[in-house]
N, C-alpha and C positions, 0 to 999 in steps of 0.2 A: 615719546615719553619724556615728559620734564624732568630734570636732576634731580629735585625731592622727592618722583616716586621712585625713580633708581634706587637715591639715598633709602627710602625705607624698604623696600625691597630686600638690600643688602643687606639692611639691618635686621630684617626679619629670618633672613636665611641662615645670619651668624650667629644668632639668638636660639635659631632650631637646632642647629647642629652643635649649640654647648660651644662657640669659641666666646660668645658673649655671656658674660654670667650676670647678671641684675642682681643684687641686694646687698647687705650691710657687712656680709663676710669678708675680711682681709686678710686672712693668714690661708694663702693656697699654697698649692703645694703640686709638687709635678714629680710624680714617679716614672721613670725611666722604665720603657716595654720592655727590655730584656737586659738581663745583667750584661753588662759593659767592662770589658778589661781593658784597662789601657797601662801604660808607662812610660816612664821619659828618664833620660840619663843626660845631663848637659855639664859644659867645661867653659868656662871664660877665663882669658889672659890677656892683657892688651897688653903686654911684652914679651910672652910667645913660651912655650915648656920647651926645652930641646926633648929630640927623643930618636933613638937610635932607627933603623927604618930598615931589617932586610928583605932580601929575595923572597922570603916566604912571608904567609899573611900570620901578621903577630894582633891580639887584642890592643887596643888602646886603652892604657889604663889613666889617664888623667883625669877621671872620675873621679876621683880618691882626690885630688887635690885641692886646697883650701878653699878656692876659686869654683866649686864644682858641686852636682849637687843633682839630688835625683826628686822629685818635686811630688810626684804623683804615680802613686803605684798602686793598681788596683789587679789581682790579678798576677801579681807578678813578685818577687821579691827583690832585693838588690843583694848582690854579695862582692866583696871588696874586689879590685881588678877590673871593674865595667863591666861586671855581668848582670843581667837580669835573669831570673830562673822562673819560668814559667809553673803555674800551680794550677792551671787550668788547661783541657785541651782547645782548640779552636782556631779558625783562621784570623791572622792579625795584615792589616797593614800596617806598614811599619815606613819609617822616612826617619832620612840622616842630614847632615850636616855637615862638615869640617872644611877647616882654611888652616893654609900653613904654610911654609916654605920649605924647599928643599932640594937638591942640589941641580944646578943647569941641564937644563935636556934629559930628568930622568922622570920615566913614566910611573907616577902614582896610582896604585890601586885602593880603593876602598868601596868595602861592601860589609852585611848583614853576615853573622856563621853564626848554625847553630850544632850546639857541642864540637866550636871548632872546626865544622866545615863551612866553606864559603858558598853563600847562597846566591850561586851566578845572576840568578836573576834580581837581584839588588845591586849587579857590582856596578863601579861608575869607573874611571881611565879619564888622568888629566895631567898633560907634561908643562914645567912651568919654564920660566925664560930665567935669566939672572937675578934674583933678588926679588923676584914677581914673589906675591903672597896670592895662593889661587885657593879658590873655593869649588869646592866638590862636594855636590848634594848630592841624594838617590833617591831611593823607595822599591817598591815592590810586596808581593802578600806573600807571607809565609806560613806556614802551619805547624805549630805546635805543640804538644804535650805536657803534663805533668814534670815537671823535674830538667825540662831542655832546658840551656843556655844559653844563652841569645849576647850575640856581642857585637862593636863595630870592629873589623881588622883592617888593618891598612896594609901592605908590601911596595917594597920599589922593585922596578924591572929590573933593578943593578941590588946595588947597597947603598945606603946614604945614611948621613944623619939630617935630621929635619924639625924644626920649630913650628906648632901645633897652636894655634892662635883660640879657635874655638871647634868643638864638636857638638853634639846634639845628635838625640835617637829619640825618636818617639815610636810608640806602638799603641793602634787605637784595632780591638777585636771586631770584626764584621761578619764573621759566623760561629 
């Protein structure tokens, strides 16, 4: 079979199936098959927030700060502290972000809590060397309800304080 009957072939199948639209209409339009929750909570600093870092997992709050900013929230609200408060049930995946420094040979924890509990299966574990700036991503699904809090918390194995470069949380719903 020569390449032109291919080509109309193709053409004819994409024409059937509607991904080909023929005529003078220009204003389309794509609605989305199921309502979609998503949200995002992000931090930029290119000279770092200090922020105190103990044994137990604390919210990160450098949301709030001037550098910071929650972009897209469907689904979800923002309240002061880095919280998201969910307004819908369903399952989210969800992905993180953060770099920062902090003190020689102490093991950073960062993961996903909701109302406050740590959602082990988001957490991540990364120890840095002297003045290293390390980055620690995650992910994982969670599942939500009406009115849960959704946050990133960080803890050191010890105590420290620690400089917070950038974080980032997104959540995109899939059931």
């Amino acid at each position: 079979m020569n390449a032109t009957i291919k080509c109309l072939i193709n053409f004819i199948f994409l024409l059937v199936c509607g991904l080909i639209v023929v005529g003078t209409e220009t204003n389309y339009s794509w609605v989305r098959p199921m309502p979609v929750g998503y949200a995002d909570m992000w931090f930029h600093n290119d000279t770092g927030l200090s922020s105190s870092i103990p044994a137990t997992y604390v919210n990160i709050t450098v949301f709030d700060n001037s550098t910071s900013g929650h972009s897209y929230l469907d689904g979800f609200n923002y309240s002061v502290g880095g919280k998201l408060v969910a307004k819908s049930s369903g399952i989210y995946q969800v992905t993180y972000l953060a770099s920062g420094k902090g003190t020689n040979n102490h093991e950073y924890h960062l993961g996903i809590a909701i109302n406050g509990v740590m959602q082990y299966n988001t957490n991540n574990h990364v120890i840095g060397g002297v003045n290293d700036q390390v980055l620690m991503p995650g992910g994982g699904f969670i599942t939500v309800v009406p009115d849960d809090v959704i946050t990133l918390q960080i803890k050191d194995a010890l105590t420290s304080v620690g400089t917070i470069y950038i974080a980032n949380v997104n959540l995109v719903k899939i059931k």
